[in-house]
N, C-alpha and C positions, 0 to 999 in steps of 0.2 A: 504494500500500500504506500503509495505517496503522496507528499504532502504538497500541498498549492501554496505556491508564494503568497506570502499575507495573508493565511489558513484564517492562524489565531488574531488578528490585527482587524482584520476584515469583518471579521462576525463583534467584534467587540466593537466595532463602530457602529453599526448597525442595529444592534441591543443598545446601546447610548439614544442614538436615535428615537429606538423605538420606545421606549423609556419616558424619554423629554416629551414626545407626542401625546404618550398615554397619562403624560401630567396635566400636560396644557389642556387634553380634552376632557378630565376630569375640573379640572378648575372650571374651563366653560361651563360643563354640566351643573355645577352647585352655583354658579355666579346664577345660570339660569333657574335655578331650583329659588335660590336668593329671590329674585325678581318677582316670580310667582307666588313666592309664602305674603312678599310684602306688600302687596294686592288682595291673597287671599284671605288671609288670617283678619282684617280689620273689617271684610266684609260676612264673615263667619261669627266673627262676634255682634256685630250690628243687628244680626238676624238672631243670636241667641236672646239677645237684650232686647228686641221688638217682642220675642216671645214672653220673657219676663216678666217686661212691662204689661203684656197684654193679659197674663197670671192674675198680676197684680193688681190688676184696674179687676178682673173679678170677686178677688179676694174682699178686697175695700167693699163691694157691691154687696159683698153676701154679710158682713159683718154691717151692714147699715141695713140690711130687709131684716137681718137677725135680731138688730135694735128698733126696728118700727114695728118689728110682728110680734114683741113680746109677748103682749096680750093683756099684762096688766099684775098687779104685788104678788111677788111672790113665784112667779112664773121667772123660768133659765130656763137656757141652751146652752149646748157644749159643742164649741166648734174646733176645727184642727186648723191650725195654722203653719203653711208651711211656707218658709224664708227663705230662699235661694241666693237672692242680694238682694242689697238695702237694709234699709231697718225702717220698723214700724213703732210710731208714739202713739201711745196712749195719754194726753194733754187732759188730765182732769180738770187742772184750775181754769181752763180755756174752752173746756166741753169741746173738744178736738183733737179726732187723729187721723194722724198724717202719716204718708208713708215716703222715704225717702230712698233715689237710688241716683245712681252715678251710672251713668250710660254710653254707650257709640252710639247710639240711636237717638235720633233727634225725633219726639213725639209728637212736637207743634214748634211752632214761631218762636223762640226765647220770649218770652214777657205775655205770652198772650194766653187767656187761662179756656179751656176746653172744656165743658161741661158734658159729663156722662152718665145719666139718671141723676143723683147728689152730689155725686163724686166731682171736684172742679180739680182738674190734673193740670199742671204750667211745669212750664221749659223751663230752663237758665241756662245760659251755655257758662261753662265754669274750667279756665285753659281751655284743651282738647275734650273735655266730657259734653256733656250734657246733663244736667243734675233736674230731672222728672218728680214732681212734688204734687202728689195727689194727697186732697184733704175729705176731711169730711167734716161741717163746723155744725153742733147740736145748740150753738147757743143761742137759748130763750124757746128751746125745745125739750132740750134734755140735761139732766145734770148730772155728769158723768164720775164715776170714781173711780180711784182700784184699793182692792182691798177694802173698801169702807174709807176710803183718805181721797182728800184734792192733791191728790199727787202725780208726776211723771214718770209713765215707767214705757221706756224702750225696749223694743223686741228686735233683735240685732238677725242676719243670717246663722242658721243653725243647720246641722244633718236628720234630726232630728224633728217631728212637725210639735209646733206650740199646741197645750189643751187649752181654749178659753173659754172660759165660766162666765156668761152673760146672765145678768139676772136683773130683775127689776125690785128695786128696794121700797116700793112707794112713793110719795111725793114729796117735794121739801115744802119750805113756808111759800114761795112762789107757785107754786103747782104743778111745777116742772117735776116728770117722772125721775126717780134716780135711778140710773141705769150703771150695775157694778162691774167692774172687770176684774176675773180673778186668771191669774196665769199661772198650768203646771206641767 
């Protein structure tokens, strides 16, 4: 067997070569994989967050027919609550709660407030977010507590779903029903 001038020189350049190519068209491929994720990913979350939001705006909806259906002293419901993002106030000393969340999804106009059955939901654009601020205001309707106090109590995202104890406690000295929030 013999050998060919530049046997071993020859294939070793050629492997160099092939090498440097198979770097450069790897690099292409992730620069382009690059360009794709940063397109895709902001519009994958836009669409989880429209979902969210659109959760949420139920959520608010059923805990306000759960506070108008009570029926009258003495009469609860137990509802489940489940928080994915945001967090949700319970505003006793304000007869008000709200639910807050931080978004890619832009709901409406910044500043302009949307009404959906009770529910009145507004934008704010906040940096790059959007911060979506749906309420529900009971006041000179309802007088709202938790635990039996005029107190604030936030319900933050959890893995787990909230149990809430709605109950009607009677009326105060105005005549407004008091309606309790108990969270467990």
């Amino acid at each position: 067997m013999s050998l060919k001038k530049g046997f071993l020189f020859g294939k070793t350049k050629n492997n160099g070569q092939i090498w440097v190519e198979t770097v450069i068209y790897t690099l292409i491929a992730f620069a382009l994989m690059g360009l794709v994720l940063a397109f895709v990913v902001p519009k994958v979350q836009e669409t989880q967050d429209r979902g969210i939001i659109q959760q949420s705006i139920g959520v608010m909806n059923n805990i306000d027919s759960t506070v108008r259906n009570l029926g009258g002293p003495g009469n609860q419901r137990v509802i489940q609550l489940s928080i994915q993002k945001g967090s949700l106030t319970i505003d006793a000393t304000n007869d008000e709660i709200t639910f807050n969340i931080e978004s890619n999804y832009q709901y409406s106009q910044p500043g302009e407030n949307v009404t959906v059955g009770n529910l009145v939901v507004q934008d704010e654009k906040e940096n790059s977010l959007d911060v979506v601020k749906m309420s529900l205001n009971y006041t000179g309707l309802y007088n709202l507590s938790y635990n039996g106090q005029e107190v604030t109590k936030t319900l933050t995202s959890a893995t787990t779903p909230y149990t809430v104890t709605i109950s009607d406690q009677g009326q105060d000295q105005s005549g407004n029903a008091v309606i309790n929030f108990q969270v467990s």
